[in-house]
C-alpha positions as CSV (number, residue, x, y, z in Angstrom):
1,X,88.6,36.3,-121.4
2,X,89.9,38.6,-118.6
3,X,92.2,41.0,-119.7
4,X,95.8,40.5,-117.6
5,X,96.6,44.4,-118.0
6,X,98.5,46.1,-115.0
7,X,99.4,42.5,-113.7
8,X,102.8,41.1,-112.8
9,X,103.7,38.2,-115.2
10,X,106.9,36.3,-116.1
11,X,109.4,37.9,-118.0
12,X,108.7,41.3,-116.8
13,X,111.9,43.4,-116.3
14,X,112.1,45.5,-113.2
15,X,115.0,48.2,-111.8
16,X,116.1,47.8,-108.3
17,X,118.8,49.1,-106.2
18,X,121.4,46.7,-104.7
19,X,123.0,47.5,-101.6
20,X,125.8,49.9,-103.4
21,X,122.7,52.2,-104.7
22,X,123.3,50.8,-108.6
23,X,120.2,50.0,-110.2
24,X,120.1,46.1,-111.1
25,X,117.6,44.5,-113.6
26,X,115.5,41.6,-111.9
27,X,113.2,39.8,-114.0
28,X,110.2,37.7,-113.1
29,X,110.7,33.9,-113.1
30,X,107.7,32.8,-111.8
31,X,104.2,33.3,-109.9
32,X,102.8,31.3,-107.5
33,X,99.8,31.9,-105.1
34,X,99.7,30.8,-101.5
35,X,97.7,30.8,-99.0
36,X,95.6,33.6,-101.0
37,X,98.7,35.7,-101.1
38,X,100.2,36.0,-104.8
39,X,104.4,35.9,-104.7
40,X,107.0,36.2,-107.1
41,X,110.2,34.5,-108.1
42,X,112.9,36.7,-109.1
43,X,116.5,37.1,-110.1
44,X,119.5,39.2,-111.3
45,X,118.8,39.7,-115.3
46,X,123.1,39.5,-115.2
47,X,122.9,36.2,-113.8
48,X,120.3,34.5,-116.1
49,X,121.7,36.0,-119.2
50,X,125.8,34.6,-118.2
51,X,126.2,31.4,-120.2
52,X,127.3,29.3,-116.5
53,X,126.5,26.0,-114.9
54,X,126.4,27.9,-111.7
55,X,123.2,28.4,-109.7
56,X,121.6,31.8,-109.9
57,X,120.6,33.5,-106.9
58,X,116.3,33.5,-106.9
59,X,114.5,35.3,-104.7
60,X,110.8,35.3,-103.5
61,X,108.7,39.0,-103.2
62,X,105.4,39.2,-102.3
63,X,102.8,40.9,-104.7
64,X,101.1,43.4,-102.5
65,X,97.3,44.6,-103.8
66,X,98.6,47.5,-105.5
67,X,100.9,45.1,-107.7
68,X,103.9,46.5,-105.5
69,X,106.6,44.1,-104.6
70,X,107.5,43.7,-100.9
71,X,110.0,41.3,-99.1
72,X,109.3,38.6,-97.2
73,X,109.4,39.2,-93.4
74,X,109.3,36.4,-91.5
75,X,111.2,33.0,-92.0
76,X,108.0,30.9,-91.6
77,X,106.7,32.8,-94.4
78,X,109.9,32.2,-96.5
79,X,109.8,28.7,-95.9
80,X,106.4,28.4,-97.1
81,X,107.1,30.1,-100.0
82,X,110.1,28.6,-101.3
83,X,108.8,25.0,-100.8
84,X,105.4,26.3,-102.8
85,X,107.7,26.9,-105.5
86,X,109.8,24.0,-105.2
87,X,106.8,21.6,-105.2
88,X,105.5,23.4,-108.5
89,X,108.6,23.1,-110.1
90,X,108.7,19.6,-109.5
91,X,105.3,19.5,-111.4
């Protein structure tokens, strides 16, 4: 069995900055790859934990080769993403 060690998987916890420079928990909600690109489902650690029947925010990264996170640039590429993820959700 190969060993997963290093990797990105779901439920890992993550600091980021938001746009007021405070660091904000993210955690991972989900992997997905497409298109032989490997990207990552994401959201505010505050929002999942808050006991609400409102939508939380999710966003997509990409997982760059060094297992650093990256936005997505391009709306096509969003699009692509976010239905890959819908469509395995729906699964």
């Amino acid at each position: 069995m190969e060993e997963n060690k290093g990797k990105i998987q779901v439920g890992d916890i993550f600091m980021v900055l938001d746009e007021n420079e405070q660091e904000q928990e993210m955690e991972v909600l989900g992997l997905l790859t497409v298109e032989e690109a490997d990207y990552v489902a994401v959201s505010f650690v505050e929002d999942i934990q808050e006991d609400s029947t409102e939508d939380i925010d999710i966003f997509f990264l990409r997982v760059e080769e060094d297992e650093e996170l990256s936005m997505i640039e391009s709306e096509e590429e969003f699009v692509k993403v976010s239905s890959a993820f819908q469509v395995a959700e729906e699964q």
